[in-house]
Structure formats: C-alpha cells, structure tokens
C-alpha positions in Angstrom: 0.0 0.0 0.0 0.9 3.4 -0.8 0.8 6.3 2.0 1.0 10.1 1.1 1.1 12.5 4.6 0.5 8.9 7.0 -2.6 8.5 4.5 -2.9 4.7 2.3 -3.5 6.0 -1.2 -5.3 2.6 -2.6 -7.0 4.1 -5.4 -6.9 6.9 -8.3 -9.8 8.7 -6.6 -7.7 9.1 -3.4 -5.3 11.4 -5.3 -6.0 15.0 -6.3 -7.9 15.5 -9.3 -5.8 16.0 -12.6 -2.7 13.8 -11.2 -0.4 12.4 -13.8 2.1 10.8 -11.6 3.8 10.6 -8.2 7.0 10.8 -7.0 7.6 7.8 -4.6 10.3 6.5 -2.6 10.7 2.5 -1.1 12.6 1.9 1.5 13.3 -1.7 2.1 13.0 -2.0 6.0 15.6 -5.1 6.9 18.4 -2.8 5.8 16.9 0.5 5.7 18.0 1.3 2.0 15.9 3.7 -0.1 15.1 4.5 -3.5 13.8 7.4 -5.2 11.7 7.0 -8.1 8.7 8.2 -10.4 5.5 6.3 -11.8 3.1 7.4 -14.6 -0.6 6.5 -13.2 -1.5 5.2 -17.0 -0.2 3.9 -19.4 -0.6 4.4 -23.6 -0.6 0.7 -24.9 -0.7 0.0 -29.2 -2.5 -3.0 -30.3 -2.5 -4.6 -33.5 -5.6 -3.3 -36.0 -8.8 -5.0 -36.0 -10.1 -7.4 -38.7 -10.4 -5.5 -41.8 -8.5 -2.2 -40.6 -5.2 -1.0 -41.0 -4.6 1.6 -38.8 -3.5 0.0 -35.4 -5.5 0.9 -31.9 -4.2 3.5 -28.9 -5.5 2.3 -25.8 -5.3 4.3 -22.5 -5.3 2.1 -19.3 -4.5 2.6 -15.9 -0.9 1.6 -14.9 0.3 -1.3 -12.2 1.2 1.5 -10.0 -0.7 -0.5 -7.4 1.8 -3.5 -7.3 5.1 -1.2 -8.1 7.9 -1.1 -6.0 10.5 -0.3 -8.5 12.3 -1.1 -11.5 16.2 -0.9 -10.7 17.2 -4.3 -10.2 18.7 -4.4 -6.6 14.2 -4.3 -5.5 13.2 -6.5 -7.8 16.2 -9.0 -6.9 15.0 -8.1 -3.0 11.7 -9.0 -3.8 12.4 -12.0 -4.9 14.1 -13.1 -2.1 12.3 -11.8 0.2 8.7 -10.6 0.4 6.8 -7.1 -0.5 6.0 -7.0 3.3 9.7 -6.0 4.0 9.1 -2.9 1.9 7.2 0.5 2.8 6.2 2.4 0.2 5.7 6.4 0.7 4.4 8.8 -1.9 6.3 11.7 -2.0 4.6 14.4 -4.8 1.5 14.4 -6.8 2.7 15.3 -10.2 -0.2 16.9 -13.3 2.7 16.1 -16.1 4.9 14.1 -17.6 7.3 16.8 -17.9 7.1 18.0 -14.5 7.5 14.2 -13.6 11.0 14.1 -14.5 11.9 17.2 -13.0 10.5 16.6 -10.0 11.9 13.0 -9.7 15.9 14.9 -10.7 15.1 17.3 -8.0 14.4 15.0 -5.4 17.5 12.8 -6.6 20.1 15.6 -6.5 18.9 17.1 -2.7 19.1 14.1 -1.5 22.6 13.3 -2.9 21.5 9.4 -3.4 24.6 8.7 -6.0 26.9 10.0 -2.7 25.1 7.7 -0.2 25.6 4.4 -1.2 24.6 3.3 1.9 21.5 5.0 2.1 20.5 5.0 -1.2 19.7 2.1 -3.8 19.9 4.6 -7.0 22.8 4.1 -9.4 22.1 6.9 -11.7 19.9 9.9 -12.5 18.7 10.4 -15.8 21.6 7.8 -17.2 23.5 10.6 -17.5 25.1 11.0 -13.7 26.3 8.1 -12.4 26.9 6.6 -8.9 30.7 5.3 -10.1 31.6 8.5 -10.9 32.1 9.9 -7.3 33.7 6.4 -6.1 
C-alpha cells in the first residue's frame, strides 16, 4: 500500500484530481535502504488493428502503480528473495505532467545526494547521465 502524509492511497480517486504521476520512494525495511523514483498513473498501450482495418488501436489504461515497488534491479532481486511486506512504500509528490515528472523526480535525486550515499541509497544513476561510479 501506498501512503501520502500517514494516509494509504489505494485508489486513483484518493489522489488529487488532474494527477499524472507521483514521486515515490521504497525503503526496504531489513536494511533501511531507499530509492527514489517516479511512476506514470496510466499507461498508452498500441494494439495490432482490428479485422479489416489497417490503422493500429491506442488504448489508455490505468498503470500497475498498485503493485510497483520499483524497476532498478537491486528491489526487484529483493523482492524476490524476500517478500513485499519487508518494503514501505511512501508517496512523495502528486505530479499533473509528464514533464514535471522528471523534473520533480531529478530534484528529489540531486537534494538528496543518493549517488553520494551508497549506503542510504539504492539509486545508481539519474537520468543515465550521472552516475553513482563516478564519485567512487
């Protein structure tokens, strides 16, 4: 479950109206390691054209922000091992666009220094331009 301000977010309608994304951050509670990360609420999906038609169908669904936790691949390897109960999950923004997404999501990577706290952090890079190796 998701909580924004001690409150579970379980569904779209308990965001603010006109939300395109969050900001979120996992923390994965046996070793107290965070990460810092952004999710789109829904997602465009292309499907092949129906019988007779050429032009292929845009669909608009709502995303598996429900069941996220993260795609770098120190959670998902921690979630297999382990269980989704040894993770919190905290929402951190409400976001109204994609552009604002990413530059909320950079802001909240670079004051919180996560490529200089290894030990805090589970990010490795920010934007794949900045890199965690590169202060080592």
């Amino acid at each position: 479950m998701w909580i924004y301000e001690g409150k579970p977010i379980e569904s779209m309608e308990d965001m603010p109206e006109g939300t395109f994304g969050f900001i979120y951050e996992v923390t994965h509670n046996p070793t107290g390691k965070k990460y810092v990360g952004k999710k789109q609420l829904m997602m465009n999906r292309t499907l092949p054209p129906l019988k007779g038609q050429k032009r292929k169908r845009k669909v608009v669904k709502e995303g598996d922000w429900k069941t996220y936790y993260g795609s770098q691949s120190d959670i998902k390897s921690l979630l297999k091992e382990g269980s989704a109960l040894d993770f919190s999950r905290k929402i951190l923004n409400f976001v109204p666009s994609k552009k604002l997404l990413t530059y909320y999501e950079t802001k909240y990577l670079f004051e919180r220094g996560v490529l200089e706290k290894p030990d805090e952090y589970l990010n490795d890079n920010i934007l794949g331009k900045f890199y965690r190796k590169d202060f080592l």
